[in-house]
N, C-alpha and C positions, 0 to 999 in steps of 0.2 A: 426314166421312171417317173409314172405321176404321182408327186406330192398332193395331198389333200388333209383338208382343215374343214372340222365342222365344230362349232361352237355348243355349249351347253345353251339351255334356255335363260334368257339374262330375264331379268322385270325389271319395268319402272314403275314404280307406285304410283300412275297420275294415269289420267284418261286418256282413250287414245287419241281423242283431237287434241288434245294439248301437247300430246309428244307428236303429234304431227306437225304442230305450229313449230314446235321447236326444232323440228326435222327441218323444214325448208329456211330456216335460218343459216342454212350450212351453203346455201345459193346465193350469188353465183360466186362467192369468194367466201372461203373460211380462214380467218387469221387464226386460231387453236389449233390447224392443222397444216404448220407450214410446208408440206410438199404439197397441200392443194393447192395449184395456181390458178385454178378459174375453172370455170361452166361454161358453155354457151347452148341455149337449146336448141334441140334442131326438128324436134316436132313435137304437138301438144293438139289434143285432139280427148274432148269432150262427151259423154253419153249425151242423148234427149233432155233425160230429167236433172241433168247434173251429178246422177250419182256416180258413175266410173271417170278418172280424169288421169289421162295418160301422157307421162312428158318422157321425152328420152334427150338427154344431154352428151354431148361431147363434153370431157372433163380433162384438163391437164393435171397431171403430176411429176413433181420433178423427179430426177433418175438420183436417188442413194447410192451411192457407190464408188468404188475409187475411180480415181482420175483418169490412169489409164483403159479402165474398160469401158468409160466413158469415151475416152478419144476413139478409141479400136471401134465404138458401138457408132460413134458421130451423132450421137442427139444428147443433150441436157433433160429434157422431157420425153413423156411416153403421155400418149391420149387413151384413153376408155370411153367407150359407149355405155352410158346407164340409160335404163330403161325401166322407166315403174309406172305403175300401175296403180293409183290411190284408190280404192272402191269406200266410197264414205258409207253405202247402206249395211254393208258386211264388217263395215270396220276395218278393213285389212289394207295392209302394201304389202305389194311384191316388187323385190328388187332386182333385174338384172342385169350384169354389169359382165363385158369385155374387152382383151383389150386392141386394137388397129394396129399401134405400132409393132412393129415385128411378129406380126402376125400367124407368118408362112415361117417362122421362129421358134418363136415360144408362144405359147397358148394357156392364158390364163380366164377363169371362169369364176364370176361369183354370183349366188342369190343369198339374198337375207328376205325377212320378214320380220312383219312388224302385226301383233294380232292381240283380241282381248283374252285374255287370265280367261280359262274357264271358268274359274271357280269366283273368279272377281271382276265382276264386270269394269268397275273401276281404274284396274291396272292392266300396262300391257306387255305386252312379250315378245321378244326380239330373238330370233335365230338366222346364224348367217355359217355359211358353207361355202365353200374355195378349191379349184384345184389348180394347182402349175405343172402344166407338162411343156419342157426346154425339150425341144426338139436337134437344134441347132443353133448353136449360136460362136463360132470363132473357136470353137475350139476351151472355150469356159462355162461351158454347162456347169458342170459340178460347183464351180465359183460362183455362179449364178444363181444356183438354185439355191444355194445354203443363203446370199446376200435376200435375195428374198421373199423366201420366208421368214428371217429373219426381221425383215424391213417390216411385214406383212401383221406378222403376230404385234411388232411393237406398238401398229398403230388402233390395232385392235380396242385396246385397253383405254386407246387415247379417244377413240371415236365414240364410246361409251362416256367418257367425263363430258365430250364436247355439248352432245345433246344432254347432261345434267343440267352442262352450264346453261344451257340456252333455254332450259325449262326455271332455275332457277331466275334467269333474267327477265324471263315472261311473267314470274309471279311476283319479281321484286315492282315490275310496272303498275301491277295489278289487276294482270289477266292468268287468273287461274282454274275460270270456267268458259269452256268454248262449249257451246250447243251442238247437240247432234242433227247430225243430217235430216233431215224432214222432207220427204218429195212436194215438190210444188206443181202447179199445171205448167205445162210445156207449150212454151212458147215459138213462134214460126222463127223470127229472127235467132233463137238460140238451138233450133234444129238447124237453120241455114249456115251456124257460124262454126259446128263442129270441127272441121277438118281442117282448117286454116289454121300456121303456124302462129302462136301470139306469145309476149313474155308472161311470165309468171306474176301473178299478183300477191304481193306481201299478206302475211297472216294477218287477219286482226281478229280483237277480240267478238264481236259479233256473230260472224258466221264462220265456215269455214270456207278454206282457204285453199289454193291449185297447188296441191303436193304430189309429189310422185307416189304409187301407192300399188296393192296386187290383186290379185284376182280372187272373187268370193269364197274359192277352193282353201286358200288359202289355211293352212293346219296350225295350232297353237300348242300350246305346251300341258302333256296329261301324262297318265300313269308312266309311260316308257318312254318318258323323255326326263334326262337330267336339268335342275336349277340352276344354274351358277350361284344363288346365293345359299343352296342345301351346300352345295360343295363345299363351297369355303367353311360353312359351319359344322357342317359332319366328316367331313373328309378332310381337310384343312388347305394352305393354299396352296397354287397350283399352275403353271404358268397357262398362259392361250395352249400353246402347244399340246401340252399335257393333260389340261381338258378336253382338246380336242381326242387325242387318243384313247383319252375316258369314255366320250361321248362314241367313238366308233366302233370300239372293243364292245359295248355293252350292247350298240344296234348288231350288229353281229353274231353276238349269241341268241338277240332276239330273233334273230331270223334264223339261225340254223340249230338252236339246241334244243331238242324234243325235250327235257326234264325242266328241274325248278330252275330259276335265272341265279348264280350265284349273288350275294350281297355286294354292294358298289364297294365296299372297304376289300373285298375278298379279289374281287378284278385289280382294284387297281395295285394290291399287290404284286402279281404280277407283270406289271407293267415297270414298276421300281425296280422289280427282278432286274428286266431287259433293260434296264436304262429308259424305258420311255420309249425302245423300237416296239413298234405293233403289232409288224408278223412275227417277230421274235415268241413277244408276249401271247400273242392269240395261239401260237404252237404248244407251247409250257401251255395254258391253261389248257387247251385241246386234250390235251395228254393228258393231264390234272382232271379232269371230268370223266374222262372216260376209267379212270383210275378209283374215283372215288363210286363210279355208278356199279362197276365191276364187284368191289369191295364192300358198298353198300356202308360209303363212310357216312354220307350224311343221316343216317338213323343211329350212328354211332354213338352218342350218349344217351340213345333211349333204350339200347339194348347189351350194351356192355356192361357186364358184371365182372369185376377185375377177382379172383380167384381169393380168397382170405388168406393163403400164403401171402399173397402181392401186399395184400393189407396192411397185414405183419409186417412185412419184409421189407417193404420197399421204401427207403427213405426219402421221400418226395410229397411233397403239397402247397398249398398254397396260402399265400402268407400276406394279408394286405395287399398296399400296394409302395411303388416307391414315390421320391419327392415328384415325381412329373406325372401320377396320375396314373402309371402300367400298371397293373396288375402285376403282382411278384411272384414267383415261385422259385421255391426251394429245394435243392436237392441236396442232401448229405452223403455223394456219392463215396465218398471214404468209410464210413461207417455201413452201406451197403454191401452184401453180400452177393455181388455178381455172378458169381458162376455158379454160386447155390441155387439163386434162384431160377439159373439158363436150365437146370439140371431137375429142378422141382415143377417146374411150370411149364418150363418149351420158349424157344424163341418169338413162335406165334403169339401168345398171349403177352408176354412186355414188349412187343408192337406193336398190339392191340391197345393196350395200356399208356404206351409213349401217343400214338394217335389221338386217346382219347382225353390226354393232358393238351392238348395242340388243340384241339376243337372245343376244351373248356375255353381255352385260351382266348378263342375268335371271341367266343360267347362273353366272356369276362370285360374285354375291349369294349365290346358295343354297350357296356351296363356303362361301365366307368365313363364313356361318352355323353352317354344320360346324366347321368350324376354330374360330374364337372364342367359338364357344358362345353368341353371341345374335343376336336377330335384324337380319340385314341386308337390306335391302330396295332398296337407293339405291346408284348409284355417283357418284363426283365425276368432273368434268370440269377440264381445268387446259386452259387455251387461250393459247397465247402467239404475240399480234399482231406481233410484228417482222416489220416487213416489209411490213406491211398496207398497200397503195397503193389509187390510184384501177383499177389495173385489177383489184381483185377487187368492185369497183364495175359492174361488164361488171352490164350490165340483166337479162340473161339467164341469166344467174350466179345473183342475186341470186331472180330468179322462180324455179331452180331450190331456192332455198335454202329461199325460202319454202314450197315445196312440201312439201319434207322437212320443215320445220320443221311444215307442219300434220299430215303424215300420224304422225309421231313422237308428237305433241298428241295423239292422237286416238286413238291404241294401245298407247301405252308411258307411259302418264300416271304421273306420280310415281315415277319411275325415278330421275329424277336426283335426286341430294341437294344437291352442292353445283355451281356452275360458278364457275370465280377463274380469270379474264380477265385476265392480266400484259402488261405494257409495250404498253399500247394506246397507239395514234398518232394523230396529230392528226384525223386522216381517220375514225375509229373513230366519235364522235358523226355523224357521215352514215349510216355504216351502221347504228348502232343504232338512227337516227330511223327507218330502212326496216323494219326488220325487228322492233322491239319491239312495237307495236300486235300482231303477230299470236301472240304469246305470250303464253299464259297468264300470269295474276296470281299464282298460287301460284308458278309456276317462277322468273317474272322476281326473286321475293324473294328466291332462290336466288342469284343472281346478284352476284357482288364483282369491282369492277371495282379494276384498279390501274395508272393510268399508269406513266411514263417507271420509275425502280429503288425506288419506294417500297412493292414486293412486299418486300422484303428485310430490312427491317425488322419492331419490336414491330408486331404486328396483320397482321403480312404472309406470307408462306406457312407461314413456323414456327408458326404458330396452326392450320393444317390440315394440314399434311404434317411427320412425321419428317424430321429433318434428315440422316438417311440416305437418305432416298429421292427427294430432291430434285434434280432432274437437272443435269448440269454446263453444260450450256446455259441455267443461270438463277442461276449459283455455287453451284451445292450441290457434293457429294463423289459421288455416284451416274453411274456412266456408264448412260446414256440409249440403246437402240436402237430412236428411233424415226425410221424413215427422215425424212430431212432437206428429201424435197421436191424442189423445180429446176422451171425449168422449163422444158417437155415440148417437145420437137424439133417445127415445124410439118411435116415431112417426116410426123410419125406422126399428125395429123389426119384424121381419116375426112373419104372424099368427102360431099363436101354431101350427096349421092344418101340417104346411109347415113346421117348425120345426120335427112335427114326421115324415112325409114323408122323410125329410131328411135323418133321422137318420136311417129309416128302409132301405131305399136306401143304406146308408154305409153299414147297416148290410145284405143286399142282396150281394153288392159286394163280400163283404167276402168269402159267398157261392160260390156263380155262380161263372160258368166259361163262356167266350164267344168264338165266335166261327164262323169262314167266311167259307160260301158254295161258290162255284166255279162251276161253270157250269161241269160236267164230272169229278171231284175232293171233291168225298163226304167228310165229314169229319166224322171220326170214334170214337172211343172209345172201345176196348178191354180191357173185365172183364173176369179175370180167377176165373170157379166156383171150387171149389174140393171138395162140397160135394155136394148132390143133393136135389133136394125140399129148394132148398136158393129162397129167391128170391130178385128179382135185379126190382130196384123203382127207377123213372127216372122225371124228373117235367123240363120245360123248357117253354119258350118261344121264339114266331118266329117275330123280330123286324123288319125284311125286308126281301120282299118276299114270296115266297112261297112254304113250303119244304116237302119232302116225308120221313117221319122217317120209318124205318124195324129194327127187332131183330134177328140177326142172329145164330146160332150154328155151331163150328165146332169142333169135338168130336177128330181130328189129329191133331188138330192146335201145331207149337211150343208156347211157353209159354209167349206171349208179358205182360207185366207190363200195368197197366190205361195210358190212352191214347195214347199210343203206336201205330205205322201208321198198320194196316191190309198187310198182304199178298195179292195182287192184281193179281196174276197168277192162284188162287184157282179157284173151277169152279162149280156153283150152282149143287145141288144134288149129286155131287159125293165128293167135300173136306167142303165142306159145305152144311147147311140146314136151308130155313125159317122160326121162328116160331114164327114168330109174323104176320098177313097181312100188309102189307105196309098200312102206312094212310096218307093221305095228309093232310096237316097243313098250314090253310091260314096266310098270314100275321095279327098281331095284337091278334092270336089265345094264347090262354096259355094252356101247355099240360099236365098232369100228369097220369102215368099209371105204370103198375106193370106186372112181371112174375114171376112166380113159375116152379123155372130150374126144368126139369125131369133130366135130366143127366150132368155129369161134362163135364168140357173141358169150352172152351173159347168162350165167349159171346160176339157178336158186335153188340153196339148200333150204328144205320147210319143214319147219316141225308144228304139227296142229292139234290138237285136243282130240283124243278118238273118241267118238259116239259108235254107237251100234248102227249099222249100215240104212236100218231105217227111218233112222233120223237126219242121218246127215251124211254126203258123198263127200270122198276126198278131193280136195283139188283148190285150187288157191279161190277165196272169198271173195266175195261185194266189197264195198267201200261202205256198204251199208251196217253189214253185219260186222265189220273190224270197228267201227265208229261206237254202234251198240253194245259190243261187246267188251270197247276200255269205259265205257262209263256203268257197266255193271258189275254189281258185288258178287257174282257167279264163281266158282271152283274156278282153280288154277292147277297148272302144273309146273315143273320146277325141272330144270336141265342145267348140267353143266357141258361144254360142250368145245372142240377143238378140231378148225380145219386147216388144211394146207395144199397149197399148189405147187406142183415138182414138176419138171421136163422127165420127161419117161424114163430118159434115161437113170435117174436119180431116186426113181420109186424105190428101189430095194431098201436103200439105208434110210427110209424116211421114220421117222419116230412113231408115226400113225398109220404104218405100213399094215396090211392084210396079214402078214407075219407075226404080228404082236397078237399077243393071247390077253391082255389085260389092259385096263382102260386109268388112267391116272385114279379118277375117282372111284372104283368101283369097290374099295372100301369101305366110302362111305354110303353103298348103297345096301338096302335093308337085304337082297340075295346078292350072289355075283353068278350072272352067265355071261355070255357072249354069243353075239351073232353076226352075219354082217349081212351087207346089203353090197349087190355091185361085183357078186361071184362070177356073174356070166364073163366080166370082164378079164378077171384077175389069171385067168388060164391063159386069155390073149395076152396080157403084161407081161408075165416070163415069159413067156418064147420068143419076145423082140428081142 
């Protein structure tokens, strides 16, 4: 497996000739870096005008590591070839460095760079990238690999002080201004001397000096690239490694997520989820995204209105912050009335409600970062059991709770910092025993439990909360307004009726996915068949407007994943084929229909805006008019929608079978009919 390391953007506050000067100070011997044992160069070779000046060195470093894989490996040192590229008119070095020894082995790779601050011309900017792929090596790969990168990252940290020092020792001489490059006329004897091997000439303060350096291309540090020193200040510390993981996780989504880019604090909680594994963490967030774009979380406190029962009822808010600067919140879950309000409201709406305390939560973190100037990440939770009976024991209660407890796990990882659980009742180990298995290991460490008044005491909330802000409902001095709870009148219980509606409604979401038509901007869905006679079963509903669905074939297609955006240059009958007819799908309609693939390749389900035929044909769009039509304020439509691929054999029990008369959502649409598309087939499907 290749290991790989990319650094955030470091700065140094100084010019970039000066941290040049201070760069070649590390030649041909650095005593601050004792595994450098030496340089020697082995070619150096000059532009015309002197502005490109390229040297490549052989460099020894000694081998870190124990004894015997040292004896087993038979070398003390390992050589690298660096090679850079100084371009003094662009300002830039490029660095690149591999390594000789053990070659046909292991294979390691690095560039850095060295470039001016956009925004400062004065400072510059340093990013450096790595990978190790162990191929072979004795039978100690895996021991190797952990040695180093471990070796790798320690010096990291070290190679950044080195060139401090050596800029500070520049200025304690009294060279703290080196002049910029300036071209001069080109002289015959310094065109004739290019090519030839020479040593390097010491920095001085006059001009500049033969440093190794990159090519004018050369990129710096702008909006989508991380600081090292934002990190440490907004995000707090962090090892090499862990920045590194920062830095790639977030290039990552830059390239592949079509919506807003989550916030660095919100990535790199998942990251702390996984321990700091990246595909781990990039999986969880993957999921996490499509979870919240589904659900349409992130509009989630501009359009959630919690119900005036919840109001009333719900004993929860937020309450300062504790002594480290979290944000607090409060739950008085013993004086809550659980199953009343499972019974008055629906389970949907107090996980609605739990969501939208988790998203105040982020929000609250990033204020309090502002405010006390370091990074906060985490809120605490303060939950006070009095009260706690066997009826917040209710089964169903409890399944709801789980619920929220997983979907909370699973998107809001490492949010909380701390939870202190006061005046828990004898009843409390029942519920823990239910409910702890499904919580994470990291969170449950969070967790301080305090029976009967012994919160009140040394080790007891005065340890995490100001003793100003301690609510009078636990003997502090702080008056508390966090509703107190009751419980809920059975007069205001929803009818059973509205009760299952609810819950099938939850269990609809699950499915479905949704889904905005755009005038000239279908939206698609690309299914890859690879064998043939599958067939692909599709059930939706049209919530607004009015849409034209088609099934496409394209037997060349490259190989897009589900839901993947369609090649838009392709061109009916010749890279593509119809084989569904178009059907029009009025609003409030619910759809369900089926095909039996004749041949593999890649299948596009398309739902498009229907016009009137003389304005506009069916059939997949320009790159022009999809382009045009997300950056216009034009009419949409609105679908919820659910496919599926079966072996034939398996179509009869399929959930979105031809057989089904009714569509998950077709409740919520303004009529209900049904129709389908893909009848021609369906007569061939039973008789196999």
């Amino acid at each position: 497996m290749v290991q790989k390391y990319q650094s955030p953007v470091r700065i140094y506050k100084y010019p970039f000739e000066l941290v040049m000067a201070a760069y070649e100070k590390r030649f041909p011997t650095c005593p601050q870096i004792p595994v450098f044992l030496g340089s020697d160069v082995l070619r150096e070779a000059r532009s015309a005008d002197g502005a490109v000046h390229e040297v490549e060195r052989s460099c020894r470093l000694r081998v870190e590591a124990p004894r015997l894989l040292r004896k087993i490996a038979g070398v003390e040192h390992v050589v690298f070839v660096q090679r850079n590229v100084l371009n003094w008119k662009e300002r830039t070095l490029l660095i690149e460095a591999h390594n000789e020894t053990f070659a046909n082995r292991v294979v390691v790779k690095e560039n850095c760079s060295y470039t001016v601050h956009p925004e400062n011309e004065e400072w510059t900017c340093f990013e450096q990238s790595a990978s190790l792929d162990i191929r072979s090596f004795f039978g100690f790969e895996s021991a190797l690999e952990k040695i180093a990168m471990k070796q790798y990252t320690a010096n990291i940290k070290r190679g950044k002080e080195v060139i401090e020092h050596y800029l500070n020792e520049l200025i304690s001489q009294g060279v703290s201004h080196i002049p910029r490059w300036t071209p001069s006329p080109v002289r015959e004897e310094n065109a004739r001397s290019q090519a030839g091997p020479r040593a390097p000439r010491s920095m001085q303060a006059a001009e500049p000096c033969s440093g190794p350096g990159p090519a004018p291309e050369a990129a710096c540090t702008d909006g989508d690239k991380l600081d090292a020193d934002y990190i440490a200040r907004c995000l707090g510390r962090l090892t090499p490694m862990q920045e590194s993981c920062l830095v790639q996780l977030r290039h990552w989504l830059q390239e592949t997520h079509k919506g807003k880019i989550p916030k660095d604090e919100h990535i790199l909680r998942f990251l702390r989820a996984r321990d700091f594994h990246l595909d781990k963490a990039r999986e969880m967030l993957r999921q996490s995204l499509l979870w919240r774009r589904q659900h349409q979380v992130d509009v989630l406190l501009q359009t959630w209105r919690p119900p005036a029962l919840l109001e009333e009822f719900y004993a929860g808010g937020w309450h300062y912050q504790d002594i480290d600067g979290r944000p607090l919140y409060i739950l008085r879950l013993g004086h809550m009335d659980t199953k009343g309000l499972m019974k008055a409201v629906g389970e949907e709406a107090l996980l609605q409600h739990v969501l939208s305390v988790n998203e105040e939560g982020q929000k609250r973190c990033e204020g309090n970062t502002k405010e006390f100037g370091r990074p906060i990440s985490s809120w605490t939770c303060l939950v006070d059991l009095e009260g706690l009976n066997m009826r917040h024991l209710w089964r169903p209660g409890v399944r709801a709770l789980l619920r929220m407890i997983e979907v909370v796990e699973d998107n809001y990882p490492e949010t909380l910092g701390r939870l202190l659980i006061v005046r828990a009742p004898r009843v409390f180990p029942v519920l823990w025993t239910l409910i702890s298995p499904f919580i994470n290991e990291n969170t449950r460490q969070k967790f301080l439990i305090y029976s009967g008044s012994n919160y009140q005491g040394p080790g007891g909330l005065v340890d995490y909360l100001e003793k100003e802000v301690i609510p009078d409902f636990l003997g502090g001095e702080c008056v508390c307004n966090v509703p107190e709870g009751g419980l809920v009148p059975k007069s205001l219980y929803l009818a059973e009726e509205e009760q299952e509606h609810a819950d099938q409604l939850r269990q609809w979401r699950e499915t479905y996915q949704s889904a905005s038509v755009l005038r000239g901007a279908p939206h698609e869905v690309a299914v890859e068949i690879l064998e043939e006679e599958s067939v692909i079963t599709w059930d939706f509903d049209i919530l607004r407007g009015d849409v034209v669905f088609s099934l496409y074939h394209a037997r060349q297609a490259a190989r897009p994943g589900p839901r993947e955006p369609a090649d838009h240059s392709r061109v009916l009958g010749t890279d593509y084929s119809r084989v569904e007819a178009p059907l029009i799908c009025r609003e409030g309609e619910s759809i369900q229909g089926s095909h039996v693939t004749r041949w593999p390749g890649v299948y596009l389900l398309q739902w498009q805006m229907h016009t009137p035929p003389d304005s506009a044909a069916c059939g997949l769009q320009g790159a022009e008019d999809v382009l045009a039509a997300r950056h216009s304020p034009g009419p949409r439509c609105k679908l919820l929608y659910y496919y599926e691929v079966l072996a034939s054999e398996d179509f009869r029990g399929s959930m979105s079978s031809l057989e089904s008369c009714t569509s998950g959502f077709s409740q919520l649409s303004a009529t209900t009919s049904s129709s389908s598309s893909g009848q021609s087939h369906s007569s061939s499907l039973a008789s196999r």
